[in-house]
FIDREN-478893 format. One record per residue: residue number from 0; residue in three letters; x, y, z of N, C-alpha, C, O in turn. Coordinates in steps of 0.1 Angstrom, whole numbers. Atoms other than C-alpha are relative to their C-alpha. Last residue first. Layout:
N
@pos->NUM&code->ala&n_u->X&n_v->Y&n_w->Z&ca_u->X&ca_v->Y&ca_w->Z&c_u->X&c_v->Y&c_w->Z&o_u->X&o_v->Y&o_w->Z .
...
//
This chain:
73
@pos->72&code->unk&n_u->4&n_v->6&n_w->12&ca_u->626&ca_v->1613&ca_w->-304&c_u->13&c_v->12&c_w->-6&o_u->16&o_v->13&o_w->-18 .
@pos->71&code->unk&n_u->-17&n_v->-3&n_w->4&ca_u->644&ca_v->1606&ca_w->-271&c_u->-7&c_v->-1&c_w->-18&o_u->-5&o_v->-11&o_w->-25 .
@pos->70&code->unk&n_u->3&n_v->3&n_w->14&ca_u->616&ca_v->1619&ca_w->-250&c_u->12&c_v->-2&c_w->-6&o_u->22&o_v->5&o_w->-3 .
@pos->69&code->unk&n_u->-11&n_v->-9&n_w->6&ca_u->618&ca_v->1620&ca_w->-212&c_u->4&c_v->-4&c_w->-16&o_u->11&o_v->-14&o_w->-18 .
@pos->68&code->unk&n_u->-13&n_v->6&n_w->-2&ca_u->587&ca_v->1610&ca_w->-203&c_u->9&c_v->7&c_w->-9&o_u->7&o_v->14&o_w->-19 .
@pos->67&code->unk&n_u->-4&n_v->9&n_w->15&ca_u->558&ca_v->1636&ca_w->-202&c_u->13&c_v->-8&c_w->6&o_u->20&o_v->-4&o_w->15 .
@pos->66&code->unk&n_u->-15&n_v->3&n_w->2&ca_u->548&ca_v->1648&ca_w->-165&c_u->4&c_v->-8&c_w->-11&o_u->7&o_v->-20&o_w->-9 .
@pos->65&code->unk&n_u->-7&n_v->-10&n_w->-7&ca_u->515&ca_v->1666&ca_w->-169&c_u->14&c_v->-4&c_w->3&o_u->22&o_v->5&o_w->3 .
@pos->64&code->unk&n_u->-6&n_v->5&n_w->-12&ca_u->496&ca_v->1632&ca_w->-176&c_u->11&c_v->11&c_w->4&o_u->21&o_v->7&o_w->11 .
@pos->63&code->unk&n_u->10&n_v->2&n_w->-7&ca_u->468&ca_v->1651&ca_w->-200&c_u->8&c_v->-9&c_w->14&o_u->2&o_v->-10&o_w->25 .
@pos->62&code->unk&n_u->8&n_v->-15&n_w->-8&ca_u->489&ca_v->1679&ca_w->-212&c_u->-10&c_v->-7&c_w->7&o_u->-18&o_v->-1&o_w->14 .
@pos->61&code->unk&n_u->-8&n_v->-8&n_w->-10&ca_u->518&ca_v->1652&ca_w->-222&c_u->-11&c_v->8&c_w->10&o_u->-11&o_v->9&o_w->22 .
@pos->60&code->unk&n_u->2&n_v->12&n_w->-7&ca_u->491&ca_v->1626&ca_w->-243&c_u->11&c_v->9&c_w->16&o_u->9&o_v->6&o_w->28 .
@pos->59&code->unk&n_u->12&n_v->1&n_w->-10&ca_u->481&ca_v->1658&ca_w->-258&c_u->-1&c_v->-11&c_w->11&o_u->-9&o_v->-13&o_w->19 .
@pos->58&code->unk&n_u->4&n_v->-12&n_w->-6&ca_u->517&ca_v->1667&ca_w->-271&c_u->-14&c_v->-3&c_w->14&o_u->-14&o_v->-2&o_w->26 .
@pos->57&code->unk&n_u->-8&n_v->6&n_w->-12&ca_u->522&ca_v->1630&ca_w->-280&c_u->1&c_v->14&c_w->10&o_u->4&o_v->14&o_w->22 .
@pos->56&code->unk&n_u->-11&n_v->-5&n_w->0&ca_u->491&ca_v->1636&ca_w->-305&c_u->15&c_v->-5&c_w->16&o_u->12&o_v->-12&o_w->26 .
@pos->55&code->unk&n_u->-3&n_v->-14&n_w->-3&ca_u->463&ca_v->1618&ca_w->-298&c_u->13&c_v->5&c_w->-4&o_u->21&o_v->-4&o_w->-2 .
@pos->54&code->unk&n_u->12&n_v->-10&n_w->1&ca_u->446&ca_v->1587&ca_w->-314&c_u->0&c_v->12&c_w->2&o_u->-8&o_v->20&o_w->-3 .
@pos->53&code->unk&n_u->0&n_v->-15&n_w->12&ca_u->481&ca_v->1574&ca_w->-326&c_u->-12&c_v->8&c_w->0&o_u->-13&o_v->18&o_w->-8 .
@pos->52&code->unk&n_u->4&n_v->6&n_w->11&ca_u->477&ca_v->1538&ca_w->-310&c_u->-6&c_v->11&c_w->-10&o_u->-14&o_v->12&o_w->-19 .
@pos->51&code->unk&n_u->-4&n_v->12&n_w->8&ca_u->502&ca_v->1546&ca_w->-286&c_u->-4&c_v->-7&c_w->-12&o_u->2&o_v->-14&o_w->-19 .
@pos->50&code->unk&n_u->-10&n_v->-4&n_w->2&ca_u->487&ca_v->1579&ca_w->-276&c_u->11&c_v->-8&c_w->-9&o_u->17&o_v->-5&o_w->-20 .
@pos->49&code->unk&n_u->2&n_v->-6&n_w->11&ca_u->452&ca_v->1566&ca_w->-272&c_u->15&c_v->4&c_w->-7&o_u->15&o_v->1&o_w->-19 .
@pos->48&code->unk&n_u->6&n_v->8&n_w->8&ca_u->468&ca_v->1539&ca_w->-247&c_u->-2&c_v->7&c_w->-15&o_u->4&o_v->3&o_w->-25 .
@pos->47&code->unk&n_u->-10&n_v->12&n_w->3&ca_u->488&ca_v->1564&ca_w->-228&c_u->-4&c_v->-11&c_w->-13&o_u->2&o_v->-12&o_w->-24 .
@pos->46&code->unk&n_u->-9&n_v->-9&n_w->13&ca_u->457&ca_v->1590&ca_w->-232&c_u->16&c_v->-9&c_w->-3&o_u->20&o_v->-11&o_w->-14 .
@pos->45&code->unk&n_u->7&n_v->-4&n_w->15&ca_u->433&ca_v->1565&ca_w->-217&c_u->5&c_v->6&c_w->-11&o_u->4&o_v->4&o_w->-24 .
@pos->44&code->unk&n_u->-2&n_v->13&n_w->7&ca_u->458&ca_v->1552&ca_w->-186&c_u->-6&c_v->4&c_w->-17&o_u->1&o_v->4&o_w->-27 .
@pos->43&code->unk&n_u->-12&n_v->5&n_w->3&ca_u->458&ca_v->1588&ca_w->-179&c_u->3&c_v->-9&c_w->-5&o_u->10&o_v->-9&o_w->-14 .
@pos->42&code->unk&n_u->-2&n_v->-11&n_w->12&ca_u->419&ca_v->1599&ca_w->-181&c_u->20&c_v->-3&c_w->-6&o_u->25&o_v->-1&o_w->-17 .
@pos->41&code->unk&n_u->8&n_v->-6&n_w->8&ca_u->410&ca_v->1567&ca_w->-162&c_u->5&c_v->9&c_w->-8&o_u->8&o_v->4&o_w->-19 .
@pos->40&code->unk&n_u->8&n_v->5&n_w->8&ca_u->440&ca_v->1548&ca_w->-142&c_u->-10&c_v->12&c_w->-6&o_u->-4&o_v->22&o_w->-5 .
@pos->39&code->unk&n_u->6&n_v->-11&n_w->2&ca_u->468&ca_v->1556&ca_w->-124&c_u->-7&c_v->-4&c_w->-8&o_u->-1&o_v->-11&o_w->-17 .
@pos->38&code->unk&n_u->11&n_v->-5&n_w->-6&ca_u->485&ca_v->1534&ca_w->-104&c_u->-13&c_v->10&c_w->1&o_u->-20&o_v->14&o_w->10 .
@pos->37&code->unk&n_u->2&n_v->-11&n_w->-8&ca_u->512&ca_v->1529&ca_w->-123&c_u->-7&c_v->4&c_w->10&o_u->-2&o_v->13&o_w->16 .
@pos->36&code->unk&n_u->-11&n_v->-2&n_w->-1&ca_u->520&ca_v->1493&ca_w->-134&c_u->2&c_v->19&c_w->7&o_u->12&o_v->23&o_w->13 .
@pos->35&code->unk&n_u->-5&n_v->18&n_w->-7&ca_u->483&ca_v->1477&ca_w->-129&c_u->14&c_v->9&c_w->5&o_u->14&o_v->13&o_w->17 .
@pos->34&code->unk&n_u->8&n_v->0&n_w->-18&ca_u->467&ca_v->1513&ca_w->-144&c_u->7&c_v->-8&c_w->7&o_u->11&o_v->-2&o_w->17 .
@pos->33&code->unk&n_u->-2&n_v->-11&n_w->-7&ca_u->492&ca_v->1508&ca_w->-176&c_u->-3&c_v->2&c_w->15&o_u->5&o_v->1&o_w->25 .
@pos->32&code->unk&n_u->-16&n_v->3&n_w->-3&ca_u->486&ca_v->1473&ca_w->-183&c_u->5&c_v->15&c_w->10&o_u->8&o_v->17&o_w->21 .
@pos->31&code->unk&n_u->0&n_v->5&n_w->-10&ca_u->446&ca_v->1486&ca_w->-184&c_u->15&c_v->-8&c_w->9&o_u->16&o_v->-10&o_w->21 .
@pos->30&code->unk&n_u->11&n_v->-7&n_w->-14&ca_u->450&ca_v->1508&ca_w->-207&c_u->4&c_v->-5&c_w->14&o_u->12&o_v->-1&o_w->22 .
@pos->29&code->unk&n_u->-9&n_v->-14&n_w->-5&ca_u->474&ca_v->1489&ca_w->-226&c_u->-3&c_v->8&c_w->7&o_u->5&o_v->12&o_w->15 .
@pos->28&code->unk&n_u->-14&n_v->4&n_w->-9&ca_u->451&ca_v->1456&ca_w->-226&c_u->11&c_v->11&c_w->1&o_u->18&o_v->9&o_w->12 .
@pos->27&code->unk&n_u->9&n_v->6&n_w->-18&ca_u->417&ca_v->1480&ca_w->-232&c_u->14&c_v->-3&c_w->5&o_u->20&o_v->4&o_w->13 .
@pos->26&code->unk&n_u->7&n_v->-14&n_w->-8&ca_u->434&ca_v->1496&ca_w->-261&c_u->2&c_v->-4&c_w->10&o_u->11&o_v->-1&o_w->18 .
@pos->25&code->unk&n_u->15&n_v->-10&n_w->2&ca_u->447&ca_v->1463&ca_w->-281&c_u->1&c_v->8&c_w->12&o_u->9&o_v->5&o_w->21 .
@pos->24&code->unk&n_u->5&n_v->-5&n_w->-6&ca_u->487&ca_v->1460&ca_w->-285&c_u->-14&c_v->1&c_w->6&o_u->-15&o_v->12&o_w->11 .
@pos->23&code->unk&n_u->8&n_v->8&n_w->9&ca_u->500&ca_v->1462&ca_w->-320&c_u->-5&c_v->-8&c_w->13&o_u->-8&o_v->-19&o_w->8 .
@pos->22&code->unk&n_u->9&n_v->-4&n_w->6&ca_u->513&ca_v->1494&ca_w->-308&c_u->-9&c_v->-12&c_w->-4&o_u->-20&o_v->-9&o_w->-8 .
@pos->21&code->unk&n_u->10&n_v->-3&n_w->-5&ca_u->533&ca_v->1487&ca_w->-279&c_u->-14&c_v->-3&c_w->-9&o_u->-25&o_v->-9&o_w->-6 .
@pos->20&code->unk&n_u->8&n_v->13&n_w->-5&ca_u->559&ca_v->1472&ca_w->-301&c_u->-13&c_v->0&c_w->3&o_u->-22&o_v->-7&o_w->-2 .
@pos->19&code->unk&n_u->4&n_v->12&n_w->14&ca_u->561&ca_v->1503&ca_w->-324&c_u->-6&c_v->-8&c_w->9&o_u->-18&o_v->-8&o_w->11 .
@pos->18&code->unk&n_u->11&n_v->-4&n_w->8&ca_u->557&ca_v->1529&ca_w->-291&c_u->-4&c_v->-13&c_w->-12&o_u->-15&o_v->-20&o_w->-13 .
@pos->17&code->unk&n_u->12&n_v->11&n_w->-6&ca_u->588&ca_v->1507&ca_w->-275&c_u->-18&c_v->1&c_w->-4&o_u->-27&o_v->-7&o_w->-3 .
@pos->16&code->unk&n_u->-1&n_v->13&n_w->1&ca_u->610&ca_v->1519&ca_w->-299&c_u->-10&c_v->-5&c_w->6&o_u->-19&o_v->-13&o_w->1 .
@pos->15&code->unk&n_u->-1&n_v->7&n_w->15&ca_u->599&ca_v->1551&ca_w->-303&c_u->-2&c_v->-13&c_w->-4&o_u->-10&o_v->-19&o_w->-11 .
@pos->14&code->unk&n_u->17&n_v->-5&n_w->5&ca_u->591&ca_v->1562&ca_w->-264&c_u->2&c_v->-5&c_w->-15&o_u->-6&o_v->-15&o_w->-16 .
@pos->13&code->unk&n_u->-6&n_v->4&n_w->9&ca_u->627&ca_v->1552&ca_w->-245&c_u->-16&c_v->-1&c_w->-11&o_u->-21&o_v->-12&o_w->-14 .
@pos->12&code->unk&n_u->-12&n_v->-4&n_w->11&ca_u->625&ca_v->1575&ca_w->-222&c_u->0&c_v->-7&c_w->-14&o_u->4&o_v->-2&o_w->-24 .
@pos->11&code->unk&n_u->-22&n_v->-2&n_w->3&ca_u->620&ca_v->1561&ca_w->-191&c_u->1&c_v->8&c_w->-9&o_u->11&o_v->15&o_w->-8 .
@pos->10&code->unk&n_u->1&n_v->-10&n_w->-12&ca_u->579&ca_v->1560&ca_w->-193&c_u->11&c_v->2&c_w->5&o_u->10&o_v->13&o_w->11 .
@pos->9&code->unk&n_u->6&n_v->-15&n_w->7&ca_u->585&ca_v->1537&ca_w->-226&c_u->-6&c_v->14&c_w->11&o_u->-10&o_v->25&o_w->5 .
@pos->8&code->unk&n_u->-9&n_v->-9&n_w->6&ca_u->606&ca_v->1516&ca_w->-205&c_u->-5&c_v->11&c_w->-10&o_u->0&o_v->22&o_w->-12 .
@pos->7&code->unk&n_u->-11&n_v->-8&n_w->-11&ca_u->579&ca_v->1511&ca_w->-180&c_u->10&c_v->5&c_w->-11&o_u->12&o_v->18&o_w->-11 .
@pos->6&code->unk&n_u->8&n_v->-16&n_w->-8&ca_u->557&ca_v->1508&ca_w->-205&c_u->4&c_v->1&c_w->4&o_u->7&o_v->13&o_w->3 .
@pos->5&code->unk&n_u->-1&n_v->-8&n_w->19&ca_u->578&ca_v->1476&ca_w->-228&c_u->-5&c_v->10&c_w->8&o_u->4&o_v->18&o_w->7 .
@pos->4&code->unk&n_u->-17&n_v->-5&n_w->5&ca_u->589&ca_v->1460&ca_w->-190&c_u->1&c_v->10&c_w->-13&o_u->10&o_v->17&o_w->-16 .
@pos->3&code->unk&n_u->2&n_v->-9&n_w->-16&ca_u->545&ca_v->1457&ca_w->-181&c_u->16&c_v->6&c_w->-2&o_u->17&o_v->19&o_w->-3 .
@pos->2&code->unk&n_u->7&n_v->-11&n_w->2&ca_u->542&ca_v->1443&ca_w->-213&c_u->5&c_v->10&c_w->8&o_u->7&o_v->22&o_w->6 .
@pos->1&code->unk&n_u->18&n_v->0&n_w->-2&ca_u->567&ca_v->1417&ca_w->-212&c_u->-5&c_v->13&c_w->-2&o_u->3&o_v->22&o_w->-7 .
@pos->0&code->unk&n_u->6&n_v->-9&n_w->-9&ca_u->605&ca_v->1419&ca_w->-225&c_u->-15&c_v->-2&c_w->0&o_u->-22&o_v->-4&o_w->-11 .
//
């Protein structure tokens, strides 16, 4: 799986598994992977990214893109 296939499935649902991969990751390139594959960039790409690399809670990563994925923790 590529980058762009590991965020999409982590925006499915599948948030654990693909969280690990994700993680090792830099900022900017998850950020910025994100924006490319959504279309949503600044305060959302930011908390996705922070999210992944444990800077926010998954609470706060929810309250700042208002539709969390469907969690299978």
């Amino acid at each position: 799986m590529n980058l762009s296939d590991r965020i999409e499935s982590f925006l499915n649902g599948n948030v654990i598994e693909n969280k690990k991969i994700l993680a090792k990751v830099t900022h900017k390139t998850l950020r910025d992977a994100y924006a490319r594959l959504t279309g949503c960039d600044g305060m959302r790409a930011t908390a996705f990214a922070d999210y992944v690399k444990d800077s926010i809670t998954f609470q706060e990563y929810c309250d700042t893109n208002h539709q969390p994925p469907q969690r299978t923790i």
